[in-house]
TORLUM-697609 format. One line per field, with one value per residue (C-alpha): residue number from 1; y, x, z. Coordinates in Angstrom, 2 decimals, always signed. Each point is the difference from the previous one (the first is absolute). Example, Ala and Ser with C-alpha at 12.3 -4.5 7.8 and 13.67 -1.06 7.14 Angstrom:
REM TORLUM-697609
n	(1 | 2) $
py	(-4.50 | +3.44) $
px	(+12.30 | +1.37) $
pz	(+7.80 | -0.66) $
END
This chain:
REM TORLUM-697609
n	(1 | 2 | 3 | 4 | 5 | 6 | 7 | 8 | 9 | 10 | 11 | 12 | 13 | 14 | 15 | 16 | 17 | 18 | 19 | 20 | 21 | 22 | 23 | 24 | 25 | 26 | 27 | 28 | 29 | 30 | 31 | 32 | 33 | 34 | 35 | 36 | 37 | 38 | 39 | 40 | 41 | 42 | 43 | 44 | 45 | 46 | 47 | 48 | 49 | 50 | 51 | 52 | 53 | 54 | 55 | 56 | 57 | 58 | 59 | 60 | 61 | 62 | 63 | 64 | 65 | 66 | 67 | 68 | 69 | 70 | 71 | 72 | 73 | 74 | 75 | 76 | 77 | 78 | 79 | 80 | 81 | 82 | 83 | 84 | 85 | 86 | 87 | 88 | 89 | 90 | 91 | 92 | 93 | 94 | 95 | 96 | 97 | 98 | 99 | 100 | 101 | 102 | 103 | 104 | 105 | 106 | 107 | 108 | 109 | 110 | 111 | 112 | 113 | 114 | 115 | 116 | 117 | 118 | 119 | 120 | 121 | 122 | 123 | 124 | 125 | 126 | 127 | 128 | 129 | 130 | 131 | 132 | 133 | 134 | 135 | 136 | 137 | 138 | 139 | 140 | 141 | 142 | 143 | 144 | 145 | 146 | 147 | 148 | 149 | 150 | 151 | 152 | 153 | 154 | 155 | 156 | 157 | 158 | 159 | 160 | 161 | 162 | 163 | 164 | 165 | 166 | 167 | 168 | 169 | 170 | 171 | 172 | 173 | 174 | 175 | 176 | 177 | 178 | 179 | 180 | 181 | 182 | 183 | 184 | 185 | 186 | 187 | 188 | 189 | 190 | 191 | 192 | 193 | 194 | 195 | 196 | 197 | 198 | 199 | 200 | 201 | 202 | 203 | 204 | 205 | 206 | 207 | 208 | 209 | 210 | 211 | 212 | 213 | 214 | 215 | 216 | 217 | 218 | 219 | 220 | 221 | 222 | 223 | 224 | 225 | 226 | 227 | 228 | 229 | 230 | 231 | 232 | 233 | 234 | 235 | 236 | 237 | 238 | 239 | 240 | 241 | 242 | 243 | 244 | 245 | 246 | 247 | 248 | 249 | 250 | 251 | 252 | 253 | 254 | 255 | 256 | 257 | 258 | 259 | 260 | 261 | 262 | 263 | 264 | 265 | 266 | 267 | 268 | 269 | 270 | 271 | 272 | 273 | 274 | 275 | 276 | 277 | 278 | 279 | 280 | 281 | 282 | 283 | 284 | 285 | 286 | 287 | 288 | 289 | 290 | 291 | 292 | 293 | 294 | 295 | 296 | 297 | 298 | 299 | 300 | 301 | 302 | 303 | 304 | 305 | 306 | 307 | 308 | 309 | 310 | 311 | 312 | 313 | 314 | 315 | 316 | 317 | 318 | 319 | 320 | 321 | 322 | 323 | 324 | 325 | 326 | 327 | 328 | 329 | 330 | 331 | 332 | 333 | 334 | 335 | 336 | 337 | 338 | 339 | 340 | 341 | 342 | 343 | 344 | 345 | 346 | 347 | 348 | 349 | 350 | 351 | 352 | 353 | 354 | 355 | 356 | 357 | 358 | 359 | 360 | 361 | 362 | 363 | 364 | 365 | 366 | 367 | 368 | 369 | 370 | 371 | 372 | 373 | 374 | 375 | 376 | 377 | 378 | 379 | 380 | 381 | 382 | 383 | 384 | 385 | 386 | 387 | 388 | 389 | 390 | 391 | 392 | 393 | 394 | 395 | 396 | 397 | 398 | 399 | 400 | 401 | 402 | 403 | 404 | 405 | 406 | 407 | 408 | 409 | 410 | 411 | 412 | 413 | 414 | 415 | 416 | 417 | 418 | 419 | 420 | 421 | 422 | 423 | 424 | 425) $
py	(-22.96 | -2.03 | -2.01 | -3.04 | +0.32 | +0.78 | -3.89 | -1.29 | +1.28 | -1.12 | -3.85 | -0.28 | +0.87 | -2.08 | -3.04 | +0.89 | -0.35 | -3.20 | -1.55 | +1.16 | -1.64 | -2.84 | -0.03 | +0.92 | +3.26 | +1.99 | +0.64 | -3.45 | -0.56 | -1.11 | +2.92 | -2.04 | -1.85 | +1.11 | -2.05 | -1.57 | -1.40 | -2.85 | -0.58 | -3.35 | -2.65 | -2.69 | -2.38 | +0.17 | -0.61 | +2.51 | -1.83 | -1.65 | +2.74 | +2.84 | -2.52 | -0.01 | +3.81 | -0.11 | -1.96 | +1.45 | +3.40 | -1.11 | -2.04 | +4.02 | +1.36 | -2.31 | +0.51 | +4.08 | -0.74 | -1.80 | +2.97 | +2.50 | +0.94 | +2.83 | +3.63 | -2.15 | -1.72 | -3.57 | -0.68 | -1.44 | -1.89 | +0.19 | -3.10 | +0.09 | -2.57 | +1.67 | -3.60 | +0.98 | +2.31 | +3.14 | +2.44 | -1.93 | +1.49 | +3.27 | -0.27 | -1.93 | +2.87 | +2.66 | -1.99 | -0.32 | +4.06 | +1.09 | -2.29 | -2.37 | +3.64 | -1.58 | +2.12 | -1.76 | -2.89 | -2.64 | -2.32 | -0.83 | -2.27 | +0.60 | +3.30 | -0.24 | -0.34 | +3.35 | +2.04 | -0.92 | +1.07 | +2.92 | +2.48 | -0.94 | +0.63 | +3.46 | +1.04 | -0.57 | +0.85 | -3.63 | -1.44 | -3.44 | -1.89 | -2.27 | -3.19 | -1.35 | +0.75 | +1.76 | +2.32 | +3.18 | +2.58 | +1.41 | +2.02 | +0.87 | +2.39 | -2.40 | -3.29 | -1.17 | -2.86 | -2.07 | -3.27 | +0.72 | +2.94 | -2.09 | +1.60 | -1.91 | -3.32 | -0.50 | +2.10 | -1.57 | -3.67 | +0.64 | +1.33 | -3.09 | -2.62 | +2.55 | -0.41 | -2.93 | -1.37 | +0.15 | -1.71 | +2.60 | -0.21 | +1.36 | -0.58 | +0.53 | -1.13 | +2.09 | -1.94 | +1.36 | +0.50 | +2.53 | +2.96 | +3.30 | -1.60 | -2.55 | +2.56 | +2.55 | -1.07 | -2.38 | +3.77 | +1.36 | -3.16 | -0.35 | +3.51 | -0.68 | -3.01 | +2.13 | +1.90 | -2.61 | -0.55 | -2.99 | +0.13 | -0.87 | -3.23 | -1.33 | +0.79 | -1.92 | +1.42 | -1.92 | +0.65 | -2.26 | +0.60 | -0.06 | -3.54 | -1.32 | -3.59 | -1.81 | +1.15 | -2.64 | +1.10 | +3.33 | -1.92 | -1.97 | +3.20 | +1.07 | -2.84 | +0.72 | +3.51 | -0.76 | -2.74 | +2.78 | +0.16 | +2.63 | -0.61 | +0.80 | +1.26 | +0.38 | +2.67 | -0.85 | +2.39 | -2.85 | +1.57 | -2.64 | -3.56 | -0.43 | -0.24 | -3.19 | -2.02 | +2.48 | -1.55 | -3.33 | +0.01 | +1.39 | -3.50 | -2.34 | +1.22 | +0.06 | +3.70 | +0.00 | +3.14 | -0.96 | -0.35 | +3.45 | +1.52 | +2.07 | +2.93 | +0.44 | +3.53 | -1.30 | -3.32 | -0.37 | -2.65 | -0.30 | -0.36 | -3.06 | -1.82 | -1.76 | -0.95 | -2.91 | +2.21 | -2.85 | +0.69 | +3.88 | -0.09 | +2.97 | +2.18 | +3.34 | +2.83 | +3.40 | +1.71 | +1.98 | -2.53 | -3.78 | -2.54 | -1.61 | +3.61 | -0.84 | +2.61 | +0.48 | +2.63 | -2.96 | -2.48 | +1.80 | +1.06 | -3.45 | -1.23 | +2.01 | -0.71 | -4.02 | +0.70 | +2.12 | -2.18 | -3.36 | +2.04 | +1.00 | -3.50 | +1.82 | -2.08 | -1.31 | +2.01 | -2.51 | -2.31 | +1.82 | +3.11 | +2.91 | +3.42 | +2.32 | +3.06 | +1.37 | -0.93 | +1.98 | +2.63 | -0.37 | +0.39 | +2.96 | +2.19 | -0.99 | +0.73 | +2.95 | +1.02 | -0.11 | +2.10 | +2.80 | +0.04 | +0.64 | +1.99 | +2.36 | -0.36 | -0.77 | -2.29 | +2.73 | -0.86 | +3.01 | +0.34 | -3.97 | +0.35 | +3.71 | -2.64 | -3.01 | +2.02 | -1.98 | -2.20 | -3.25 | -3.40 | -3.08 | -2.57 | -3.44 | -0.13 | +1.71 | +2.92 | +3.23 | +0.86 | +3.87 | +2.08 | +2.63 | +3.35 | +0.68 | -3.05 | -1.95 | -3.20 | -1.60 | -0.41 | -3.51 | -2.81 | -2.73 | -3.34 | -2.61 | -3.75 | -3.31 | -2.56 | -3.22 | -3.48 | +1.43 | +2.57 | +2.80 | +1.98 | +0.65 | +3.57 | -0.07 | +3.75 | +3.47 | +3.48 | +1.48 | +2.38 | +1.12 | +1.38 | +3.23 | -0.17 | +1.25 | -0.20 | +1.79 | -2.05 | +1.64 | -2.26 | +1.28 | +3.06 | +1.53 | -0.26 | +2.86 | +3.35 | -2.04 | +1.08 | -2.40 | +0.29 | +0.30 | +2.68 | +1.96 | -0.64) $
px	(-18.01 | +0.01 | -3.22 | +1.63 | +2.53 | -3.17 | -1.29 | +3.09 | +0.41 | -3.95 | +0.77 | +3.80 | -2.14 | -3.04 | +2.89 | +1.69 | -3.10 | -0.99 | +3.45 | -0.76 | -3.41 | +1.92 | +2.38 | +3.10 | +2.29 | -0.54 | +3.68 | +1.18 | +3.66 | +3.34 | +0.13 | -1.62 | +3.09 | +3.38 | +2.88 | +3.05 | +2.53 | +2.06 | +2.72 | +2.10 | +1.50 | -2.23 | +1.97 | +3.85 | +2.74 | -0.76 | -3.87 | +1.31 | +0.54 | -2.49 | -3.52 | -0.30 | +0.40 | -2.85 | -2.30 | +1.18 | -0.86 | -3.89 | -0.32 | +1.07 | -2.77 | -2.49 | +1.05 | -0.91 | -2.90 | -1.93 | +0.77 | -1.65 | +2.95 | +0.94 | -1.80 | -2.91 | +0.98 | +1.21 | +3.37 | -0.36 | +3.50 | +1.30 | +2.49 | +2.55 | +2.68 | +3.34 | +1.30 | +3.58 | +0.46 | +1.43 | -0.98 | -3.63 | +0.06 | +0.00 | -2.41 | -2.38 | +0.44 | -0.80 | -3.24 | -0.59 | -0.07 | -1.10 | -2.59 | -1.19 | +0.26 | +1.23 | +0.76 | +3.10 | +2.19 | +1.34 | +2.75 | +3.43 | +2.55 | +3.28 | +2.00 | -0.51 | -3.37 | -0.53 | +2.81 | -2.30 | -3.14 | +1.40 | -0.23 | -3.64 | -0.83 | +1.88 | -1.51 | -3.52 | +0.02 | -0.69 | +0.73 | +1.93 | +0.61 | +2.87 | +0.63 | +3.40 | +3.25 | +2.19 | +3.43 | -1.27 | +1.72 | -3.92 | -2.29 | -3.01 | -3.02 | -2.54 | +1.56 | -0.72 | +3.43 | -1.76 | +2.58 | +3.70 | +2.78 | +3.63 | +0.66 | -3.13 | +1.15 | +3.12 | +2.54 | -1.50 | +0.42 | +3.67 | +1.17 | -1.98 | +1.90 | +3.43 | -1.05 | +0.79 | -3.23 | -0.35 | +2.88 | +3.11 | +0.44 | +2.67 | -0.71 | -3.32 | -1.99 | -2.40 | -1.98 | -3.23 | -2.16 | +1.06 | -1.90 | -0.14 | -0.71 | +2.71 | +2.76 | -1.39 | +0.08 | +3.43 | +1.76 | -1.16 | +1.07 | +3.52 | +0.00 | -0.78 | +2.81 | +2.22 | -0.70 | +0.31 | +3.69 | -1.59 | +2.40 | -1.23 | +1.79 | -2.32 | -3.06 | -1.26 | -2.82 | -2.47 | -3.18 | -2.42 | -2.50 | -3.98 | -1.04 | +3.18 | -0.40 | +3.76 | +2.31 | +2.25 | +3.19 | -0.88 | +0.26 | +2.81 | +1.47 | -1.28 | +1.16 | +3.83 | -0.46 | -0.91 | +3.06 | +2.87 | -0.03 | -2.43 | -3.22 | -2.79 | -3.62 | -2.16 | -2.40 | -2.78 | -1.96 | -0.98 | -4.17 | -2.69 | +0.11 | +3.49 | +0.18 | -1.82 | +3.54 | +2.29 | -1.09 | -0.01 | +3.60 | +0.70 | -1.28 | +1.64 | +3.77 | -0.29 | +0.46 | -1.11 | -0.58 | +2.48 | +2.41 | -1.19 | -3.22 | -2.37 | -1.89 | -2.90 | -1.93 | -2.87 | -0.07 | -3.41 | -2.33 | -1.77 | +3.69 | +0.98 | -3.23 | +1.27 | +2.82 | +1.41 | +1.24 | +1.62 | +3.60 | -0.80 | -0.51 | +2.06 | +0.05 | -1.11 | -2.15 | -0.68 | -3.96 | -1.92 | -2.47 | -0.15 | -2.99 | +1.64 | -0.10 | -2.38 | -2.20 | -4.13 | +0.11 | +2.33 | -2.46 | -2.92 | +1.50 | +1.00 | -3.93 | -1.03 | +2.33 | -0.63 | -3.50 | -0.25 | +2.48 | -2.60 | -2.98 | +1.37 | +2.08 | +2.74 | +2.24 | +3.54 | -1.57 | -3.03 | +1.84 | +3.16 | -1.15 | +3.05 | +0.80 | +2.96 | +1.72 | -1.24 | -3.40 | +0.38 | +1.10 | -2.98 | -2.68 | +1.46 | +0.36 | -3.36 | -1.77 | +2.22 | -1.63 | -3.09 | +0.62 | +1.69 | -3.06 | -2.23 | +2.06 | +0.07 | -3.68 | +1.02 | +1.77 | +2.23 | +3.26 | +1.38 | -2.29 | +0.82 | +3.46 | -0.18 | -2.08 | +2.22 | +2.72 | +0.22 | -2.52 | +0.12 | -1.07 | -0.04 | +2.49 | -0.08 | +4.33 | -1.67 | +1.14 | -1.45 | +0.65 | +0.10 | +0.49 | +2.98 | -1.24 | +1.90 | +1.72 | -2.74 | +1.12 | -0.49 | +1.57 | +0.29 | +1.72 | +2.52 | +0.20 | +2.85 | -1.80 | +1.43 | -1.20 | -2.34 | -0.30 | -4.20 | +1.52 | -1.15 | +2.35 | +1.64 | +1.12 | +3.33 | +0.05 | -1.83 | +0.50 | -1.31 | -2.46 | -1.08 | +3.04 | -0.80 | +0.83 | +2.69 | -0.95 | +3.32 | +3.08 | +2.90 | +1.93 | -0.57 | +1.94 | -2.13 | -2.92 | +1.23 | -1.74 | -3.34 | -3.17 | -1.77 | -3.28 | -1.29 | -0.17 | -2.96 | -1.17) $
pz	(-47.91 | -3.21 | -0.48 | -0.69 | +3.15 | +2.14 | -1.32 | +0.03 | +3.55 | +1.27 | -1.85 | +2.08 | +3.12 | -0.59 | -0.91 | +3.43 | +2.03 | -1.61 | +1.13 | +3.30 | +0.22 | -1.22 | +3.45 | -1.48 | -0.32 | -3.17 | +0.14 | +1.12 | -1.87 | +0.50 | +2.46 | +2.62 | +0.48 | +0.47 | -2.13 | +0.77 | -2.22 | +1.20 | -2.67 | +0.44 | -2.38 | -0.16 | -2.21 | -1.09 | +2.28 | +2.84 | +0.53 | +2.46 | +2.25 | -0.91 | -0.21 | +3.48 | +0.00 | -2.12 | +1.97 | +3.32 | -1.76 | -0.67 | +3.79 | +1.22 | -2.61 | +1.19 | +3.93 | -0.95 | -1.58 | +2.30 | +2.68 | -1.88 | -2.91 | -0.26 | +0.06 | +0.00 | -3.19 | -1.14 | -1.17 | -3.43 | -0.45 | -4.05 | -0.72 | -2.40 | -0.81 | -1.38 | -0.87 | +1.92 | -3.36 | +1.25 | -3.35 | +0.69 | +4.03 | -1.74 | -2.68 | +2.94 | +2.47 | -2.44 | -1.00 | +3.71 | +0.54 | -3.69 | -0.80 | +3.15 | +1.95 | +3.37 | +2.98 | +1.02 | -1.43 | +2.41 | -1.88 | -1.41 | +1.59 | -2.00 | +0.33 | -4.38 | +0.02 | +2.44 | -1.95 | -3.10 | +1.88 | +1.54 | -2.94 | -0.70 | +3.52 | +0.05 | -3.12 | +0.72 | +3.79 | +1.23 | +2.89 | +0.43 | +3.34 | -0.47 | +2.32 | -0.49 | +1.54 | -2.59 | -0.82 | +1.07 | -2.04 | -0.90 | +1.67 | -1.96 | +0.60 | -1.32 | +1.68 | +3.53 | +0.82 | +2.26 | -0.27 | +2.20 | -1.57 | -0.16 | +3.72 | +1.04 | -1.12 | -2.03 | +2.22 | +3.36 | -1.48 | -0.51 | +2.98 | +1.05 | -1.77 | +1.01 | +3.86 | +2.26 | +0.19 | -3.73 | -0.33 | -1.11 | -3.51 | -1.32 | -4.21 | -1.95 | -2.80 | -1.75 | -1.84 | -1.95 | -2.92 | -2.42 | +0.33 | +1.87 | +3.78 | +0.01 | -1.23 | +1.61 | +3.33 | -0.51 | -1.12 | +3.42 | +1.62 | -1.50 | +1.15 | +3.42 | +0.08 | -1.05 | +2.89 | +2.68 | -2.05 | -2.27 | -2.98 | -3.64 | -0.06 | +2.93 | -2.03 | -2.92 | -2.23 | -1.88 | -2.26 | -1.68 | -2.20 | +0.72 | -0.38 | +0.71 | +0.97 | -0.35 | +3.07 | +0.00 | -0.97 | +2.12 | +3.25 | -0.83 | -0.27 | +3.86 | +0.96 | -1.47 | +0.76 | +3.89 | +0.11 | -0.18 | +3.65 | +1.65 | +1.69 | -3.16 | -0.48 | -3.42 | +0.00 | -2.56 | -2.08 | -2.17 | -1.11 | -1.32 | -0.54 | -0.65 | +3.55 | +0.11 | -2.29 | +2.07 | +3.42 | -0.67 | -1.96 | +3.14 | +1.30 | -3.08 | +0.72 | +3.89 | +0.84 | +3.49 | +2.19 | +2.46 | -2.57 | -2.37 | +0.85 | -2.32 | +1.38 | -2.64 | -0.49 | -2.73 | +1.19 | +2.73 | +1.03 | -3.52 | -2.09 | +2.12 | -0.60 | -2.75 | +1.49 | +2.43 | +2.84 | +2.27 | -1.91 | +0.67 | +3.59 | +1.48 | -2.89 | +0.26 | -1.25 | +0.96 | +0.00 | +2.30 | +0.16 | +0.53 | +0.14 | +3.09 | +1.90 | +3.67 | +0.76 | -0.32 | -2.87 | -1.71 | +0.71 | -0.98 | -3.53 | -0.51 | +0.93 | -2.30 | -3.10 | +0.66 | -0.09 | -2.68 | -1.70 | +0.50 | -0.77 | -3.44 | -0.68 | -0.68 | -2.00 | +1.55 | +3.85 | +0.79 | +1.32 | +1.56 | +0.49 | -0.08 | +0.95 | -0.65 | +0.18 | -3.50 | +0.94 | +3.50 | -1.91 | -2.50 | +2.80 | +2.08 | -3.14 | -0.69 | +3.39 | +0.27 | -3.47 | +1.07 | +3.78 | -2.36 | -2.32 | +2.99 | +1.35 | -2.85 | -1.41 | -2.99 | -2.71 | -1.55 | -0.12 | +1.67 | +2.90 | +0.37 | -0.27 | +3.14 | +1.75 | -0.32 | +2.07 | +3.86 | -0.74 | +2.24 | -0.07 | +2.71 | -2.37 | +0.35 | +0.19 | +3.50 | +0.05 | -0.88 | -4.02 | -0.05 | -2.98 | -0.02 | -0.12 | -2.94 | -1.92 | -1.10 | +1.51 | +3.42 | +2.99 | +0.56 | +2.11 | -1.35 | +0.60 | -0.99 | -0.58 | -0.06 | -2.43 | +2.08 | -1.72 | -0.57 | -1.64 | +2.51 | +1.68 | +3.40 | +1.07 | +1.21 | -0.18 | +0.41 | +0.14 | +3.32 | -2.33 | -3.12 | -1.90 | -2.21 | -3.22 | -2.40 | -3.38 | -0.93 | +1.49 | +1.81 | -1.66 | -3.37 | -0.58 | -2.38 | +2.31 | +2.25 | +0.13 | -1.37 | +1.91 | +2.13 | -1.51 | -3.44 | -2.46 | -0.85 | -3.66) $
END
């Protein structure tokens, strides 16, 4: 050996064994803790719904860590604010994996905001768990869909409003933000009316922009559209704040839900806080999850949240406290994370992802959230709420079950022959 290795190697030792006497690791680092990336807008227009996924994200982090972690390591949560910013989601995600080195990311709300992620995550190997309800028409390796596929919310809410109880409509409004989800899912849906025999003149098509905050002349248009003499529903895949002017235009011209109801699919618990829900009463939306849901695994996720909430002086939750669908979602991927981590032994992503396959998890919607074998998404149940005057919601309907999910619809014609579970890469 080379003299000077042979004291280079005797001083490392001697420096080793004096941070030993000292009580601490010689090869303490950022190894000791295993990190996640949690990657939702934290300003912008879509703040209003993903915050809560944040915070909901670190009361799940801190619920793991105080049982131990995970393979006998802490969580260490990295928190990044893509300011609702799609190219940003990107260029956040790849800092997330690249740089920060996280095992996992949890995030995105807006179909645009995952497309722009998707890429990054593909590219690198990563691994992103994403909450919210969306178009399906993806399946991805590297992506875990934890929010409903359109056969898990948007088809079910229609024959809904088509049935009896739901009140038969017989013409549609599709009314939403323009982007990928809200076309999307109204091109399956049109679809789908067409084959109940819906005809095109009985549907009217809308879009708005992000941020959209004037909908005046939009309802006075509902409002002619549902006077021509059949029984009318809106189905609203208005994202973000907009929702907040929508709702209560809703309220300034009168449109009642006895008169023309609105079955919402991004509209929860947290959207209709800032708004005065008495005019609303009846409306509709469609989750797998509600606040108002009775049962103990509901009421102990809910103790928790307010608590955690309080504790942290969350603003806008201190005081009223609120749960939701997104934030259901949010905590199932995350637990479900963490059981396919130790499961596997490890944090690589494709031990995670063989691991991930079946995995199950007591949900608070209280039933049991399983994960398909193959597809990446859940199997999960679907409720139909109706607008209170608190702004909560009572479920007028259910399915019996969990409903397995198609992330490629039947009534796309292009989607047939696609495999029901993702590519290898």
């Amino acid at each position: 050996m080379n003299p000077s290795r042979r004291h280079a190697g005797k001083s490392l030792t001697a420096i080793a064994i004096g941070i030993a006497a000292l009580g601490l690791s010689p090869f303490a680092n950022a190894a000791d803790t295993i990190k996640v990336g949690i990657l939702h807008s934290l300003s912008g227009t879509m703040a209003i719904s993903e915050t809560v996924l944040k915070d909901v994200a670190l009361m799940t982090i801190d619920e793991i860590n105080a049982k131990g972690g995970v393979l006998g390591k802490q969580l260490e949560p990295v928190v990044v604010d893509p300011a609702s910013n799609w190219p940003l989601f990107a260029e956040k995600a790849r800092q997330l994996i690249s740089k920060d080195k996280v095992a996992v990311i949890f995030g995105c709300w807006t179909s645009v905001s995952r497309k722009s992620v998707l890429p990054v995550v593909e590219e690198l190997n990563g691994l992103l768990f994403y909450p919210v309800q969306y178009e399906g028409e993806e399946l991805s390796k590297n992506v875990f869909y934890t929010g409903a596929a359109p056969n898990q919310q948007a088809i079910p809410a229609v024959e809904y409003l088509m049935s009896k109880d739901g009140g038969s409509a017989k013409r549609f409004v599709l009314l939403g933000t323009d982007y990928v989800y809200p076309r999307t899912t109204n091109k399956i849906l049109r679809s789908f009316l067409h084959s109940k025999g819906v005809k095109d003149e009985d549907i009217m098509e809308e879009y708005t922009p992000f941020g959209h905050s004037d909908y005046q002349s939009i309802i006075a248009k509902i409002k002619k559209f549902s006077s021509e003499g059949k029984k009318t529903a809106v189905i609203s895949t208005i994202n973000g704040d907009s929702n907040v002017p929508f709702y209560k235009e809703l309220g300034n011209q009168g449109l009642k839900a006895t008169d023309v109801p609105v079955v919402a699919f991004s509209v929860g618990e947290e959207e209709l806080r800032g708004v005065d829900t008495k005019p609303l009463v009846g409306d509709l939306a469609a989750w797998n999850y509600f606040m108002s849901i009775k049962n103990p695994t509901n009421a102990a996720f809910i103790k928790e949240w307010t608590a955690y909430a309080k504790a942290k002086k969350l603003p806008g939750q201190m005081d009223k406290p609120l749960t939701n669908d997104p934030m259901e979602a949010t905590y199932i991927g995350i637990h479900m994370w963490a059981q396919a981590v130790k499961k596997a032994g490890s944090t690589d992503t494709d031990k995670v992802i063989a691991a991930m396959a079946g995995q199950t998890f007591a949900a608070p919607s209280g039933f049991t959230a399983t994960m398909d074998l193959k597809n990446h998404h859940l199997h999960k149940p679907v409720f139909i709420g109706e607008i209170r005057a608190d702004g909560q919601f009572n479920v007028v309907w259910k399915t019996p079950g969990p409903i397995k999910a198609q992330p490629w619809s039947p009534y796309i014609p292009e989607d047939k022959g696609k495999k029901d579970e993702p590519e290898k890469k």
